[in-house]
Each structure stands twice: as C-alpha cells, then as structure tokens.
C-alpha positions in Angstrom: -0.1 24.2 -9.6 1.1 21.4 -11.9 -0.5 18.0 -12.3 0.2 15.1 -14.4 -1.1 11.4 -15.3 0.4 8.7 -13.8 -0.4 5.6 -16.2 1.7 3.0 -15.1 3.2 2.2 -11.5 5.0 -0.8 -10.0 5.1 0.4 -6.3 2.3 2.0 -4.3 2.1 5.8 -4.9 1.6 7.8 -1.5 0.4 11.7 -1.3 3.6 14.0 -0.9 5.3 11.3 -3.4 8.1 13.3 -5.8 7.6 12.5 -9.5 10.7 12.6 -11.4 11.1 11.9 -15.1 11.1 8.0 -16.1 14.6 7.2 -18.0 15.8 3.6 -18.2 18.6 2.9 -16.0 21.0 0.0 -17.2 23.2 -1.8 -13.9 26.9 -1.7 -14.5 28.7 -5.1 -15.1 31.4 -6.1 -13.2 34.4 -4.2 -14.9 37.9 -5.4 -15.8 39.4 -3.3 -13.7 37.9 -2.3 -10.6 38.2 1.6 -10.3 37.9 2.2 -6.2 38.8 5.9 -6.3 39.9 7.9 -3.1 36.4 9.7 -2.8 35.2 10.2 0.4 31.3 11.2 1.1 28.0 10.4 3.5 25.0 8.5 2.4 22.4 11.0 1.8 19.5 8.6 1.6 17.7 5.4 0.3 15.6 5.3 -2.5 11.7 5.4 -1.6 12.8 7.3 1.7 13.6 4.1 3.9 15.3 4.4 7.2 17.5 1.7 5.8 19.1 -0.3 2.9 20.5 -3.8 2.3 21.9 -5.3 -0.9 20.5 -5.2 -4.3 19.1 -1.2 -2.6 19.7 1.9 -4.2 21.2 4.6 -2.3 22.3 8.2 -2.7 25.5 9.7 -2.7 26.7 12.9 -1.5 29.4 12.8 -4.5 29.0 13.1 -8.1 30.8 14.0 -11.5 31.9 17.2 -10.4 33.8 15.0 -7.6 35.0 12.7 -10.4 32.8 9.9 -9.8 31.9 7.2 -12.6 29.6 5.0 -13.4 31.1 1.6 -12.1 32.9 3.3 -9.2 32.5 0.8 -6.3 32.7 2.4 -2.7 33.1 1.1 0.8 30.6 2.0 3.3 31.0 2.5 6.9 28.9 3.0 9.5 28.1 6.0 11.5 27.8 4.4 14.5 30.7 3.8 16.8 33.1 1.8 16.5 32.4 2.3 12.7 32.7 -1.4 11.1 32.4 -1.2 7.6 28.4 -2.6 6.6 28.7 -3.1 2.5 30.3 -2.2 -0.7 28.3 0.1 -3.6 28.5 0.3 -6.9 27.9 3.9 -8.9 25.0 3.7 -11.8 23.7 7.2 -12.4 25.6 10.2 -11.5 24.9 13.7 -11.6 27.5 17.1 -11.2 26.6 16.6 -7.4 25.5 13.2 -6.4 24.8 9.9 -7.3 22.9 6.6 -7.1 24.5 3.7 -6.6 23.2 -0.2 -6.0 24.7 -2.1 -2.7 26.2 -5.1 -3.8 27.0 -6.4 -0.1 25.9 -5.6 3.0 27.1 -7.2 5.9 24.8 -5.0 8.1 21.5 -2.3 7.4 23.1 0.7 5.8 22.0 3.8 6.8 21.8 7.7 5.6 24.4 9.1 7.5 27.0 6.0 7.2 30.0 7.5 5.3 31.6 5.9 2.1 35.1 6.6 0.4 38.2 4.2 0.0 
C-alpha cells in the first residue's frame, strides 16, 4: 500500500481520487499557422470525471504522439448523438505516445466522452 502527503490543493480532494505527478502545464498560443491535421479519434473523458465539458475544459483524447499529434493541434468535435452537429473546437497541450489533453476553446454545445473529434 502506498501513501503520500498532499500539501497543497486547489479543488476538493474526494476518496478514490487518482494522484498523478504535479508538472506545470503552459497553454499553447494561437500559432501562425493553424496545423488542423486529418486525425480522427473519440473523447475519452473530462478532466475531474465530469459527465460533460464546455469551453476553457480540459478533455482527453484517444490520440496521441504515436498518432502524430502536437501540441497546438486544434480539433473539431462532433457529437455522438444523432444528427451529429459539431459542439466545439480543441486545442492539444500535453500529449503522450497514446493520448492527449487538450483545452476547448469553443463550444457551441456540452461536449461529451464519447463525441468524436478529427478534421
């Protein structure tokens, strides 16, 4: 069994709660050249385990590096639901082999694990 020392926290922390290394996380600008790459993926989830997101929400990602995804990659998002009308636009900030977090930057509608992204 592993413990550890929580000494500083900006949310409420709730039993069952992951713990995951604290790194600072820097939001990317707007760049020159928007890079919309033809990814396609599903939303896997919404950070602190939400039901849904809107904008200025992190979400993750079901594609990562190994995908060729960037940091500053910005992706369409559709909903899951028919008739599928596109709900917001996210931006890539951390990425991993296999996933990534990215920030909505517009929603026009709640987004949802489960909606679908790509371009």
């Amino acid at each position: 069994m592993s413990s550890t020392r929580i000494s500083e926290s900006y949310k409420e922390i709730n039993i069952g709660d992951m713990i995951v290394d604290y790194y600072v996380v820097s939001l990317p600008v707007a760049p020159a050249i928007e890079r919309k790459p033809p990814i396609a993926g599903i939303v896997l989830g919404i950070w602190n385990k939400r039901a849904e997101a809107g904008r200025d929400d992190v979400v993750y990602l079901s594609a990562g590096a190994g995908q060729s995804v960037e940091i500053g990659d910005i992706f369409t998002v559709i909903s899951r639901t028919k008739p599928h009308p596109i709900v917001g636009t996210v931006q890539v900030f951390s990425i991993s082999d296999a996933g990534s977090a990215a920030i909505i930057r517009q929603a026009t509608s709640e987004i949802k694990p489960g909606d679908t992204f790509g371009n």
